[in-house]
PyMOL Python script that loads the backbone (N, CA, C, O; Angstrom):
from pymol import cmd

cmd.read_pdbstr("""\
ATOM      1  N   UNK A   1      -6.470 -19.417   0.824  1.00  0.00           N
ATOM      2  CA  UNK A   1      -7.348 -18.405   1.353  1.00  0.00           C
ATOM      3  C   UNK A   1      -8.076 -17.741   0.184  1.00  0.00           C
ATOM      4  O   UNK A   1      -7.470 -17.431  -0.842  1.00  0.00           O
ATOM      5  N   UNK A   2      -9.541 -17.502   0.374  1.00  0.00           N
ATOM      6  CA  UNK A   2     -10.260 -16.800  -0.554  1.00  0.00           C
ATOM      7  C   UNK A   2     -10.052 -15.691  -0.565  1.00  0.00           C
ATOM      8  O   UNK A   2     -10.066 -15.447   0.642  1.00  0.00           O
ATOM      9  N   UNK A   3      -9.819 -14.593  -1.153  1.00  0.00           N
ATOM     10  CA  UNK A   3      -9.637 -13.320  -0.867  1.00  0.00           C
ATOM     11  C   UNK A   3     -10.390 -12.680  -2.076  1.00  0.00           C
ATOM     12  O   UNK A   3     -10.060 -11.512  -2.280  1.00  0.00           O
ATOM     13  N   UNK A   4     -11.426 -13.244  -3.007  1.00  0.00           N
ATOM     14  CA  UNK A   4     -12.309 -12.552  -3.866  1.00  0.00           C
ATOM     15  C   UNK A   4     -13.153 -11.748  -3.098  1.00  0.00           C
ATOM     16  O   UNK A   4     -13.794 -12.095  -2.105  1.00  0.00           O
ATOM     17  N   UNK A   5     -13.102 -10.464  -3.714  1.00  0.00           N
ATOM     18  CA  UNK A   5     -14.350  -9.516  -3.109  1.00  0.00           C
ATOM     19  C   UNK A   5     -14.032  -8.888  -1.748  1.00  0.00           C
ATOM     20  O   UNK A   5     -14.820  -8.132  -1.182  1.00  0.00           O
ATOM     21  N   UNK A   6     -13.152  -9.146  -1.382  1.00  0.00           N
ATOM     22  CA  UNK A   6     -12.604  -8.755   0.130  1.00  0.00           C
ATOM     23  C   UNK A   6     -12.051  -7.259  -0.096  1.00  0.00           C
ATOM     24  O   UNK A   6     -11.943  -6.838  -1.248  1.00  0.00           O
ATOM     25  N   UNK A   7     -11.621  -6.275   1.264  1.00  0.00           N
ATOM     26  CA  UNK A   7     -11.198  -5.088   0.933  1.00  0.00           C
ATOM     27  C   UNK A   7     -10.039  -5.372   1.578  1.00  0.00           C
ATOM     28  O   UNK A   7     -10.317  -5.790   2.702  1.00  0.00           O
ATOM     29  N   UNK A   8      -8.688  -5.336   1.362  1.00  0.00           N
ATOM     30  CA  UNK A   8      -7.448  -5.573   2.041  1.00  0.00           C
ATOM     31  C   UNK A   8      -6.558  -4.267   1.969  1.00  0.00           C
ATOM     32  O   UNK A   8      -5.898  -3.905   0.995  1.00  0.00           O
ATOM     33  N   UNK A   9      -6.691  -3.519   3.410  1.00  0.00           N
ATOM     34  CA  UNK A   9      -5.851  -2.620   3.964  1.00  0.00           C
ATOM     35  C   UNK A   9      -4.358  -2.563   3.578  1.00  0.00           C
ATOM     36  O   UNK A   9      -3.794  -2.319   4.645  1.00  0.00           O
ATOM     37  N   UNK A  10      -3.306  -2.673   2.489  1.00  0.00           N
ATOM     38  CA  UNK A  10      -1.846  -2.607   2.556  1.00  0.00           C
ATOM     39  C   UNK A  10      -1.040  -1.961   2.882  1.00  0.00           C
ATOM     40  O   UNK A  10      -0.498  -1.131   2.152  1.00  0.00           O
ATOM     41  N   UNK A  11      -0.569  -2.311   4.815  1.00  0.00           N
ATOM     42  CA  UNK A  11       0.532  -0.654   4.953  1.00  0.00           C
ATOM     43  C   UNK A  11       2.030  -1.069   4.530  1.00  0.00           C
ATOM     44  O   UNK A  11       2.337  -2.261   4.552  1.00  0.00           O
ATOM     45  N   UNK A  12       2.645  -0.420   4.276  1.00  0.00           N
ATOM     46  CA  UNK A  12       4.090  -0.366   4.229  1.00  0.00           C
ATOM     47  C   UNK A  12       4.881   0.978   5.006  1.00  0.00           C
ATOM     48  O   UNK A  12       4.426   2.121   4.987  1.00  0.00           O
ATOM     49  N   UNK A  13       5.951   0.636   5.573  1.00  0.00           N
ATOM     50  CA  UNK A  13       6.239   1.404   6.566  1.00  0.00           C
ATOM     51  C   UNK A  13       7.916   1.297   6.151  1.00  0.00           C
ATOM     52  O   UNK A  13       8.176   0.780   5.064  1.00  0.00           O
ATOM     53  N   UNK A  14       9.047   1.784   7.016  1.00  0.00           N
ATOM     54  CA  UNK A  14      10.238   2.278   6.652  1.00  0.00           C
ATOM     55  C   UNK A  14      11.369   1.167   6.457  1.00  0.00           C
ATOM     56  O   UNK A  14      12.595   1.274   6.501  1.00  0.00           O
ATOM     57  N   UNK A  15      10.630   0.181   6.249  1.00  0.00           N
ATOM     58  CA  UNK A  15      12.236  -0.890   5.968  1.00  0.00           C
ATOM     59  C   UNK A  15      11.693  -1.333   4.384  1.00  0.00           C
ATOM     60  O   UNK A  15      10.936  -2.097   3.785  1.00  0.00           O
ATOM     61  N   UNK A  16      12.637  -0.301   4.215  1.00  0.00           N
ATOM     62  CA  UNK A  16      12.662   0.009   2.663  1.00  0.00           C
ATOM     63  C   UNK A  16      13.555  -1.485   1.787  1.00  0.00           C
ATOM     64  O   UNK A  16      13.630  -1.637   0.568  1.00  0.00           O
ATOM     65  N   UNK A  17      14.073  -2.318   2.752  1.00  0.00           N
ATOM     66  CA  UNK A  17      15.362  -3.436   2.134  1.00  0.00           C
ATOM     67  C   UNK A  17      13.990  -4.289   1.553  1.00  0.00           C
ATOM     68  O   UNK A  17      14.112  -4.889   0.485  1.00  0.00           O
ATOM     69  N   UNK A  18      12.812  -4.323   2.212  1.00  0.00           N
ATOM     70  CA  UNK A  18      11.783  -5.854   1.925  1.00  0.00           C
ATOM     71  C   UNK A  18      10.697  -4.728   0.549  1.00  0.00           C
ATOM     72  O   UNK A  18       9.559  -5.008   0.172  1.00  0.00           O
ATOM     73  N   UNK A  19      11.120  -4.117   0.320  1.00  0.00           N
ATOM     74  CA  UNK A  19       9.836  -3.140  -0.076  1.00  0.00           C
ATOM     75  C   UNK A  19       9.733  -4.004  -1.780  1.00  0.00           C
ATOM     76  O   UNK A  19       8.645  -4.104  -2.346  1.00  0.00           O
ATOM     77  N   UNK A  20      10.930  -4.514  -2.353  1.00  0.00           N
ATOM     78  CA  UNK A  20      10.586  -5.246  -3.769  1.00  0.00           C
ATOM     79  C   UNK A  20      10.113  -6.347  -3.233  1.00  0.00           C
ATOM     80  O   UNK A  20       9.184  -6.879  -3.841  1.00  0.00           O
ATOM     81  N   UNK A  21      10.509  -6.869  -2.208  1.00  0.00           N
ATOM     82  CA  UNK A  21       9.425  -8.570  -1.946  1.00  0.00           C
ATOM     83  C   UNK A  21       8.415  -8.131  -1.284  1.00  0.00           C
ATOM     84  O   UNK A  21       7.515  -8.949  -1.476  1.00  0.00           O
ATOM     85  N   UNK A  22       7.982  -7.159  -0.496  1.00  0.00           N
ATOM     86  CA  UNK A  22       6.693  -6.792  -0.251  1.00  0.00           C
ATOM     87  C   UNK A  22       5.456  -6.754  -0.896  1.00  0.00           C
ATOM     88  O   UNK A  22       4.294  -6.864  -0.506  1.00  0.00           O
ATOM     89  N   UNK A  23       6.392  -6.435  -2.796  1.00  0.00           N
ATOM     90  CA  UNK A  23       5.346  -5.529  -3.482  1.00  0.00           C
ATOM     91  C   UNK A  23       4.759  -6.946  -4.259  1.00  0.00           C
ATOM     92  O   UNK A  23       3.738  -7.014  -4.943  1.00  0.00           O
ATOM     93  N   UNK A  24       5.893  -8.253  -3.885  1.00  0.00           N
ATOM     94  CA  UNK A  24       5.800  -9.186  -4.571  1.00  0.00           C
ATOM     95  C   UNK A  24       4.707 -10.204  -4.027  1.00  0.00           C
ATOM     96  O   UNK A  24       4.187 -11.162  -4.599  1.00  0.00           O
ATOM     97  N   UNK A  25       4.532  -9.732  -2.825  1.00  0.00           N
ATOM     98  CA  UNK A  25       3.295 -10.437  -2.291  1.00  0.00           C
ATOM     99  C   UNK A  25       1.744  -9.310  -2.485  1.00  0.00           C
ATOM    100  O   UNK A  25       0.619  -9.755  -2.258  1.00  0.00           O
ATOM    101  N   UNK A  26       1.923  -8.254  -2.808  1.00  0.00           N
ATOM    102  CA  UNK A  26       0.836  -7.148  -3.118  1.00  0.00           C
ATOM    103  C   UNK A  26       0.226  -7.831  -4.215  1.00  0.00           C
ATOM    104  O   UNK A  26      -0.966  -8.137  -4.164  1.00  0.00           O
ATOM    105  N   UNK A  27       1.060  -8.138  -5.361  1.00  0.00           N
ATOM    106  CA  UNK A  27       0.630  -9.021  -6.541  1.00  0.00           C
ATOM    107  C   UNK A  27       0.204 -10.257  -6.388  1.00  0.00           C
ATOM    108  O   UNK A  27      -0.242 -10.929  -7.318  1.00  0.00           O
ATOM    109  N   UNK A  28       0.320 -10.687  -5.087  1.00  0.00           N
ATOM    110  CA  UNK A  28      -0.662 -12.332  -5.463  1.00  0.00           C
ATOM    111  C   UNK A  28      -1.730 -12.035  -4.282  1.00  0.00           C
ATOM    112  O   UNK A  28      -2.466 -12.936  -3.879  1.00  0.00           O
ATOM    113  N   UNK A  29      -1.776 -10.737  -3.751  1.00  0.00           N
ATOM    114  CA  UNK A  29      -2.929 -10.327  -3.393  1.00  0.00           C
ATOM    115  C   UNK A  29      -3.758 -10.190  -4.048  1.00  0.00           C
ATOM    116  O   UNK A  29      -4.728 -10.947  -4.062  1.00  0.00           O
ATOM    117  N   UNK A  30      -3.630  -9.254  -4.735  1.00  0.00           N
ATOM    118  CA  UNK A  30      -4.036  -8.841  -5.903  1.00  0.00           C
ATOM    119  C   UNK A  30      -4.414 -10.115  -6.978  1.00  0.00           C
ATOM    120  O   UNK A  30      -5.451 -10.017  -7.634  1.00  0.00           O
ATOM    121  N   UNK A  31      -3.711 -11.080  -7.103  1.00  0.00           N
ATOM    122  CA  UNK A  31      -4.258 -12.219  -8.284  1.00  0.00           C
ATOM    123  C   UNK A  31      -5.341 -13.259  -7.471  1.00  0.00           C
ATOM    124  O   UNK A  31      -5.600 -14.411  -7.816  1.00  0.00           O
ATOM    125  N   UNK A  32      -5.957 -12.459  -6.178  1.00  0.00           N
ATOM    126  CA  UNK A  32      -6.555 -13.567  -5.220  1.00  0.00           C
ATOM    127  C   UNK A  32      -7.984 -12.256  -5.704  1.00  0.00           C
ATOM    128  O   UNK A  32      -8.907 -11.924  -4.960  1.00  0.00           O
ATOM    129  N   UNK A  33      -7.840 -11.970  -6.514  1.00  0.00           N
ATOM    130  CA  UNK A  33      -9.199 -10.701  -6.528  1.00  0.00           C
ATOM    131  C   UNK A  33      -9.443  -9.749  -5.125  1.00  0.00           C
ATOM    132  O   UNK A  33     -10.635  -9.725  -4.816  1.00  0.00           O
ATOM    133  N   UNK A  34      -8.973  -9.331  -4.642  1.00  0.00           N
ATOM    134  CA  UNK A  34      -9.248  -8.963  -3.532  1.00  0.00           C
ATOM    135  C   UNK A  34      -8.542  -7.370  -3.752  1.00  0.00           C
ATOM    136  O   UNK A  34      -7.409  -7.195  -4.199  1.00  0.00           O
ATOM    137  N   UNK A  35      -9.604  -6.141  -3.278  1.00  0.00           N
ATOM    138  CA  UNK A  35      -9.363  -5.346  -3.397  1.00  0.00           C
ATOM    139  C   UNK A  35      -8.692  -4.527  -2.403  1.00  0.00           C
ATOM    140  O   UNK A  35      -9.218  -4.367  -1.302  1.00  0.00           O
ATOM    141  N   UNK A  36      -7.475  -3.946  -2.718  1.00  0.00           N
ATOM    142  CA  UNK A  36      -6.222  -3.159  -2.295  1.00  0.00           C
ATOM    143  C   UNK A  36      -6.386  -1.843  -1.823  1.00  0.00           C
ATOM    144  O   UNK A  36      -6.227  -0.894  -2.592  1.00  0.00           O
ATOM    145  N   UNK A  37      -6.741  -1.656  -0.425  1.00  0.00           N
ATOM    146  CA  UNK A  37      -6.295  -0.085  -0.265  1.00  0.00           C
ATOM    147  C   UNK A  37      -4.792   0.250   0.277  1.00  0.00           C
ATOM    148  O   UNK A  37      -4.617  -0.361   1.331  1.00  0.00           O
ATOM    149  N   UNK A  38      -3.546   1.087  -0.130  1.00  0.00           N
ATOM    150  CA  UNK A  38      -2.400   0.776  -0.143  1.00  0.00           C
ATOM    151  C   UNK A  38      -2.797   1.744   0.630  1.00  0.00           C
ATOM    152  O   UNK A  38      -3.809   2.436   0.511  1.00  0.00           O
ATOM    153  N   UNK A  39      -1.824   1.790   1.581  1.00  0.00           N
ATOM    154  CA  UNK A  39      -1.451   2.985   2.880  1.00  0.00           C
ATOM    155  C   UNK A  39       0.056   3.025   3.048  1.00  0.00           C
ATOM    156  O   UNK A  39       0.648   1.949   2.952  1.00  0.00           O
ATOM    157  N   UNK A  40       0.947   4.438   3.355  1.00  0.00           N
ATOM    158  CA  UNK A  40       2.247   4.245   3.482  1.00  0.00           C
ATOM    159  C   UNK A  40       2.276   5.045   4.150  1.00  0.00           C
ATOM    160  O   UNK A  40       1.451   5.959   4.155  1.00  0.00           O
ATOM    161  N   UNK A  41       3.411   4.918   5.051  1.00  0.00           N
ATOM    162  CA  UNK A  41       4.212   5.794   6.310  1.00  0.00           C
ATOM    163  C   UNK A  41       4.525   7.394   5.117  1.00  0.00           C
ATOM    164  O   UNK A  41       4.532   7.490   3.890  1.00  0.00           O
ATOM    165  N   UNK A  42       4.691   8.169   5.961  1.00  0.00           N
ATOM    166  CA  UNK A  42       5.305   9.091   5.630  1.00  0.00           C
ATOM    167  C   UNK A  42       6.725   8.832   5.053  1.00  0.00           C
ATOM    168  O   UNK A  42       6.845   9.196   3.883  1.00  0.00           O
ATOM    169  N   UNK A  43       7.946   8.219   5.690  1.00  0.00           N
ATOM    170  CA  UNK A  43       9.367   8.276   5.201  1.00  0.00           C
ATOM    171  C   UNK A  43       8.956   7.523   4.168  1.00  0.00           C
ATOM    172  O   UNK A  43       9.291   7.908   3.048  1.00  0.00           O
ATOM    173  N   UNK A  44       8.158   6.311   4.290  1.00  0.00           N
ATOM    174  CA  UNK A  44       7.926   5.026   3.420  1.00  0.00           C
ATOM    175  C   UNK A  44       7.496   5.777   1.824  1.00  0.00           C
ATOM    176  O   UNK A  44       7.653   5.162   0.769  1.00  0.00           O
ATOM    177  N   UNK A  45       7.113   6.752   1.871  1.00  0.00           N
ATOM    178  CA  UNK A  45       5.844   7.636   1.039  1.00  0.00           C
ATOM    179  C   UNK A  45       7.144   8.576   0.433  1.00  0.00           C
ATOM    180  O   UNK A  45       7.346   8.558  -0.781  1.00  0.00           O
ATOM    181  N   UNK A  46       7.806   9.201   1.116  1.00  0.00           N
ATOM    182  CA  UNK A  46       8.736  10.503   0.915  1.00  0.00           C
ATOM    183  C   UNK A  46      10.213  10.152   0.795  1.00  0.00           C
ATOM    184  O   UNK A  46      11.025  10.995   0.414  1.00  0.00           O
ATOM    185  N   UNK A  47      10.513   9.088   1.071  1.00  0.00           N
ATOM    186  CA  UNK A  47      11.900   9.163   0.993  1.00  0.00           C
ATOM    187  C   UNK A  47      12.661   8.215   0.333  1.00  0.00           C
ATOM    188  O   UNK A  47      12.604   7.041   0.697  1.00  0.00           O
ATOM    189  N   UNK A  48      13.538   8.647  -0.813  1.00  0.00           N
ATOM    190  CA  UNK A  48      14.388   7.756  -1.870  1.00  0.00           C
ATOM    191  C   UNK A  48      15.310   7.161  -1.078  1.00  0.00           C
ATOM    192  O   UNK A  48      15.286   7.812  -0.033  1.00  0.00           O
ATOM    193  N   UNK A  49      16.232   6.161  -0.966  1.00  0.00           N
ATOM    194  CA  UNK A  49      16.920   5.279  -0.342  1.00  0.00           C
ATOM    195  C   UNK A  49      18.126   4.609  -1.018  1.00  0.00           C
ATOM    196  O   UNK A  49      18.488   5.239  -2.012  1.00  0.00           O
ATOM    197  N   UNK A  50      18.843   3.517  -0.761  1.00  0.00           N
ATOM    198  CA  UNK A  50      19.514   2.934  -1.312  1.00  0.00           C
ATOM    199  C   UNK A  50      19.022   2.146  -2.332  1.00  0.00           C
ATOM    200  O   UNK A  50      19.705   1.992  -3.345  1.00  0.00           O
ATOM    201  N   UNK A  51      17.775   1.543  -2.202  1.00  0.00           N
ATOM    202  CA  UNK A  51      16.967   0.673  -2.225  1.00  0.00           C
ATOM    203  C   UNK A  51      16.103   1.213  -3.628  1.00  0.00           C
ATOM    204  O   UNK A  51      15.831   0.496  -4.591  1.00  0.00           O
ATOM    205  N   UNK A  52      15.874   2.159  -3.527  1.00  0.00           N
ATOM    206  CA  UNK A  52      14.839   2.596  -4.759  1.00  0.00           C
ATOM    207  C   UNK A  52      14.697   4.444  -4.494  1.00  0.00           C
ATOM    208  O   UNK A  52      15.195   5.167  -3.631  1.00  0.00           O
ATOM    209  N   UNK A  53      13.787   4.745  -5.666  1.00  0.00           N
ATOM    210  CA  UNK A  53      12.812   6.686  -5.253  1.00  0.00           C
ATOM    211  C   UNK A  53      11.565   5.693  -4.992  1.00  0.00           C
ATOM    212  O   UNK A  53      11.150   4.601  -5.382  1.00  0.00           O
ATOM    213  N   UNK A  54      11.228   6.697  -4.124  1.00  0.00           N
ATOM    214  CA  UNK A  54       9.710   6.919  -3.387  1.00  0.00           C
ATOM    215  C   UNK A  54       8.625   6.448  -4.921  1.00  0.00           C
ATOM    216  O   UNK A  54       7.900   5.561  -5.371  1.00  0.00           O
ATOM    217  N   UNK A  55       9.290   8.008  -5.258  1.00  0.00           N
ATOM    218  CA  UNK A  55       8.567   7.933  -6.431  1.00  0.00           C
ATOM    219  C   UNK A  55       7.959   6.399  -7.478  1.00  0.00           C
ATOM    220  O   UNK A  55       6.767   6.198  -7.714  1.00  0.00           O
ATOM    221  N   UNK A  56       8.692   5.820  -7.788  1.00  0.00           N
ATOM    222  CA  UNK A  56       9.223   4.480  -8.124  1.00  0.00           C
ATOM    223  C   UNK A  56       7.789   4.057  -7.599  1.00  0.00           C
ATOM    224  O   UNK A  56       6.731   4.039  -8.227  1.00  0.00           O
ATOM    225  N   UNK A  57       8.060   3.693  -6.161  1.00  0.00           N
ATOM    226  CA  UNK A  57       7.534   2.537  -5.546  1.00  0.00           C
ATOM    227  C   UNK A  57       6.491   2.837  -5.313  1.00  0.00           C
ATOM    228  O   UNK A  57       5.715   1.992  -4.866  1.00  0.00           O
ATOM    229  N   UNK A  58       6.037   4.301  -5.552  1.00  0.00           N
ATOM    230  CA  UNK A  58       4.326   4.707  -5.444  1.00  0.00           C
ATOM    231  C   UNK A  58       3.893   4.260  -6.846  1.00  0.00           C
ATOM    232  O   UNK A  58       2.943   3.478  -6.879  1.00  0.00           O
ATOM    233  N   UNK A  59       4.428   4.626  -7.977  1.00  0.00           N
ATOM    234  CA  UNK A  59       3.870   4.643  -9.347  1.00  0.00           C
ATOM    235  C   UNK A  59       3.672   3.104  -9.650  1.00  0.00           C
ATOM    236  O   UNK A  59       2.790   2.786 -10.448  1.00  0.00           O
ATOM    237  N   UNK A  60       4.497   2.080  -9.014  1.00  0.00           N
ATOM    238  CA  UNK A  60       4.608   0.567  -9.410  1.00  0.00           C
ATOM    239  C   UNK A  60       3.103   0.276  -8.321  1.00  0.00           C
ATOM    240  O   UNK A  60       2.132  -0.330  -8.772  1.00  0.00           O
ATOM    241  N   UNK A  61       3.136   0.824  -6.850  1.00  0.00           N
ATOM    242  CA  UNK A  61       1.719   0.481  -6.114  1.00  0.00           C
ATOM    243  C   UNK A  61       0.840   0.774  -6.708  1.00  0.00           C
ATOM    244  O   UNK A  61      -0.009  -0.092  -6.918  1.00  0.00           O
ATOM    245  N   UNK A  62       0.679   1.908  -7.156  1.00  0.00           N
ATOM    246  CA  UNK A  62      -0.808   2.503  -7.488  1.00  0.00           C
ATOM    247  C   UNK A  62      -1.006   1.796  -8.992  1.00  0.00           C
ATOM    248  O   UNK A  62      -2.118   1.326  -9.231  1.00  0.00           O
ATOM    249  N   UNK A  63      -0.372   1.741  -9.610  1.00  0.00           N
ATOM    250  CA  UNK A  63      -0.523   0.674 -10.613  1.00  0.00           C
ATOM    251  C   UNK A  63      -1.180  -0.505 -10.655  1.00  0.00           C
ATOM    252  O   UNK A  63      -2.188  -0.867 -11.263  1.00  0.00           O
ATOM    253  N   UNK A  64      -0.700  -0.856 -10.169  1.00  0.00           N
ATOM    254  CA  UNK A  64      -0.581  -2.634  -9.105  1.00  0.00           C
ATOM    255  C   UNK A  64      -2.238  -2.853  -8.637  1.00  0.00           C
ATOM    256  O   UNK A  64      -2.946  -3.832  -8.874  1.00  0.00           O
ATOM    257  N   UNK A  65      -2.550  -1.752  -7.985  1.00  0.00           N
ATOM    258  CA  UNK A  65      -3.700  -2.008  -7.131  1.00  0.00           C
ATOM    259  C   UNK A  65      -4.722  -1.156  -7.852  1.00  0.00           C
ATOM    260  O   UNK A  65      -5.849  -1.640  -7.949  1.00  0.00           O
ATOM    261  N   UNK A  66      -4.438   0.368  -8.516  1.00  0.00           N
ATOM    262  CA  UNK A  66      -5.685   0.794  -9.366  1.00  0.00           C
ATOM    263  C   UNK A  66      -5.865   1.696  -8.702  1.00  0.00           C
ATOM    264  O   UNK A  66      -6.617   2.508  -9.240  1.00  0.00           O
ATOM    265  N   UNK A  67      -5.399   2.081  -7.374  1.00  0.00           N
ATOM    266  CA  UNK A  67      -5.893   3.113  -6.146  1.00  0.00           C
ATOM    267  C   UNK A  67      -4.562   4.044  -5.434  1.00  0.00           C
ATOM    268  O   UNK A  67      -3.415   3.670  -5.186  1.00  0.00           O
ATOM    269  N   UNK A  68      -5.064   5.082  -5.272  1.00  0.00           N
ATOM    270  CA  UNK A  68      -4.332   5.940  -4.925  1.00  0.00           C
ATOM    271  C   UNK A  68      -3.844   5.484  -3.472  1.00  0.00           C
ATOM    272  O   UNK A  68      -4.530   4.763  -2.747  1.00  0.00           O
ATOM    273  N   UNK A  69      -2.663   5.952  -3.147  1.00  0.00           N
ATOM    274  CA  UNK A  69      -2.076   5.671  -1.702  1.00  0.00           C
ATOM    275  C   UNK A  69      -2.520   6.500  -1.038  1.00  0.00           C
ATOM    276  O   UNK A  69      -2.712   7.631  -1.485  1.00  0.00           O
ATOM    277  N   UNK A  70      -2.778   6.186   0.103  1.00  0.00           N
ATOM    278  CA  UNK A  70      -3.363   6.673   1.428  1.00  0.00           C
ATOM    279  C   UNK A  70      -1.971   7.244   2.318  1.00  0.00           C
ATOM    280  O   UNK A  70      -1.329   6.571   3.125  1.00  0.00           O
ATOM    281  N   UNK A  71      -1.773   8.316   2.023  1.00  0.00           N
ATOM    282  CA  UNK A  71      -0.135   8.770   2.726  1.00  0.00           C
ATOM    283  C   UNK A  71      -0.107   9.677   3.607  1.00  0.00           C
ATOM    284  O   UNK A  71       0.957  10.148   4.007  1.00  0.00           O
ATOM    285  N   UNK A  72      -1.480  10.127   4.120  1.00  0.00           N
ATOM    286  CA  UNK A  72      -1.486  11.189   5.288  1.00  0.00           C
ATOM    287  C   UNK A  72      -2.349  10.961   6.358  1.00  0.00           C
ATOM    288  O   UNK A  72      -3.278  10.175   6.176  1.00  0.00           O
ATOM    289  N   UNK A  73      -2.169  11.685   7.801  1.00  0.00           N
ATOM    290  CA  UNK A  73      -3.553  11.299   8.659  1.00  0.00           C
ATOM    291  C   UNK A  73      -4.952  12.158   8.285  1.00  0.00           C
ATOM    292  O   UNK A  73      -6.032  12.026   8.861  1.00  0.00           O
ATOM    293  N   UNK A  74      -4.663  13.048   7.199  1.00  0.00           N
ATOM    294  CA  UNK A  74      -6.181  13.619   7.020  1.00  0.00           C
ATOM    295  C   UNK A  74      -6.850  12.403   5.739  1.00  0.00           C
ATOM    296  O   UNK A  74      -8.003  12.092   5.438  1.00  0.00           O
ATOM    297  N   UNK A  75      -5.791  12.057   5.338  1.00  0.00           N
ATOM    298  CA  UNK A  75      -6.406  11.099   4.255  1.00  0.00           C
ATOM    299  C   UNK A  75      -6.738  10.219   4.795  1.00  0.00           C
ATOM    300  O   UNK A  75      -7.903   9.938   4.515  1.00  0.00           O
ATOM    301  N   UNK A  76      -6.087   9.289   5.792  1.00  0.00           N
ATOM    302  CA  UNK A  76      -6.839   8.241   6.468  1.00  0.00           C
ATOM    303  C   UNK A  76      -8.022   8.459   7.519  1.00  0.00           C
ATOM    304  O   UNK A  76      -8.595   7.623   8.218  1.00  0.00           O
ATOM    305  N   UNK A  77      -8.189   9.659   7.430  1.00  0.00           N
ATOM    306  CA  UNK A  77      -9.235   9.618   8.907  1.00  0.00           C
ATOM    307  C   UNK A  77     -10.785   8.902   8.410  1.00  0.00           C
ATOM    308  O   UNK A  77     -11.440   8.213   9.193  1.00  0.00           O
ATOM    309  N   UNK A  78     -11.268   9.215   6.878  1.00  0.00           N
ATOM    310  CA  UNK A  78     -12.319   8.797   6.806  1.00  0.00           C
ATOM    311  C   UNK A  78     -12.456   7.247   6.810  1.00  0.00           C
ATOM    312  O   UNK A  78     -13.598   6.801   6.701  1.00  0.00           O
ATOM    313  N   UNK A  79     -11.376   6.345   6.928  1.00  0.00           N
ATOM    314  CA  UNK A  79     -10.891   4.992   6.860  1.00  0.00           C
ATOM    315  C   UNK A  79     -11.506   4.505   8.502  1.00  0.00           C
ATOM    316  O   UNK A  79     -12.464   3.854   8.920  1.00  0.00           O
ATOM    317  N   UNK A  80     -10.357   5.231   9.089  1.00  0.00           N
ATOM    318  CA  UNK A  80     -10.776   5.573  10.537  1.00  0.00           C
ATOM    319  C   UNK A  80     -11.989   5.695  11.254  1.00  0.00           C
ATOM    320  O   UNK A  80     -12.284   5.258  12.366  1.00  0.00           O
ATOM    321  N   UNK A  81     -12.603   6.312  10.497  1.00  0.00           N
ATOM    322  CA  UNK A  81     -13.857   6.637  11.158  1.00  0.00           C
ATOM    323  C   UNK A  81     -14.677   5.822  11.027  1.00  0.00           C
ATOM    324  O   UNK A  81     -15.302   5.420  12.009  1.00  0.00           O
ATOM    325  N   UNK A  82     -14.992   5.179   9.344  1.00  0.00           N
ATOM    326  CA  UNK A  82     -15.765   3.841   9.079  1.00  0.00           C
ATOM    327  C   UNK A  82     -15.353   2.899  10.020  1.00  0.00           C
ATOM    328  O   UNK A  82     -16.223   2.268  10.621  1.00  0.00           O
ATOM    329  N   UNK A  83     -13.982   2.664  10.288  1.00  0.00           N
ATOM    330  CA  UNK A  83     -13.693   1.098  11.104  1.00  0.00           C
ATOM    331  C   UNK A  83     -14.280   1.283  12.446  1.00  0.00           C
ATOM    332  O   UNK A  83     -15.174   0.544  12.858  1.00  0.00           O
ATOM    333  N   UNK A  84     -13.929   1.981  12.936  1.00  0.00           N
ATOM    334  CA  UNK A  84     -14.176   2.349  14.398  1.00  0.00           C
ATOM    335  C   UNK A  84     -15.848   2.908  14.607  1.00  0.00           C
ATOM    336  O   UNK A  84     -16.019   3.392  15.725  1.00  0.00           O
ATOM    337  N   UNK A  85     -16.778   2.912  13.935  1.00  0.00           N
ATOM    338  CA  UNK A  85     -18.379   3.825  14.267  1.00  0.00           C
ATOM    339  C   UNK A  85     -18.966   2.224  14.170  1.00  0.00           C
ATOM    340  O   UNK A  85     -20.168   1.998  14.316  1.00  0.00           O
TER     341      UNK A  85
END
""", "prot")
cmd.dss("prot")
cmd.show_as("cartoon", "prot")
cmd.util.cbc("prot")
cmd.orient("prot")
């Protein structure tokens, strides 16, 4: 699949067990040129686990992709509004 030049939506949501192989497919998103807007659930966004800190797994995304996470509904609405007008 071509994915140069493309804009690719990334949500992640609360099953925090897949979140290191998740991030492992973010990266060959990412090596397909294709640009990353990361989006996360609230718990996904806020809450440390067995698994990893929040913290962690935002600083390794936003890294990763160059772009800030999209972690609230006022932050996503302008997303929203483009898709849907």
């Amino acid at each position: 699949m071509n994915l140069e030049g493309k804009k690719v939506g990334f949500i992640m949501t609360g099953s925090f067990c897949t979140f290191k192989k998740t991030i492992e497919q973010l990266k060959k998103i990412i090596a397909e040129k294709a640009e990353v807007l990361p989006i996360m659930s609230y718990n996904a966004y806020n809450l440390d686990t067995k698994f990893g800190k929040a913290q962690d797994f935002i600083d390794e995304i936003e890294n990763i992709t160059g772009n800030k996470i999209i972690h609230t509904i006022q932050d996503s609405e302008p997303i929203r509004t483009k898709a849907f007008n």
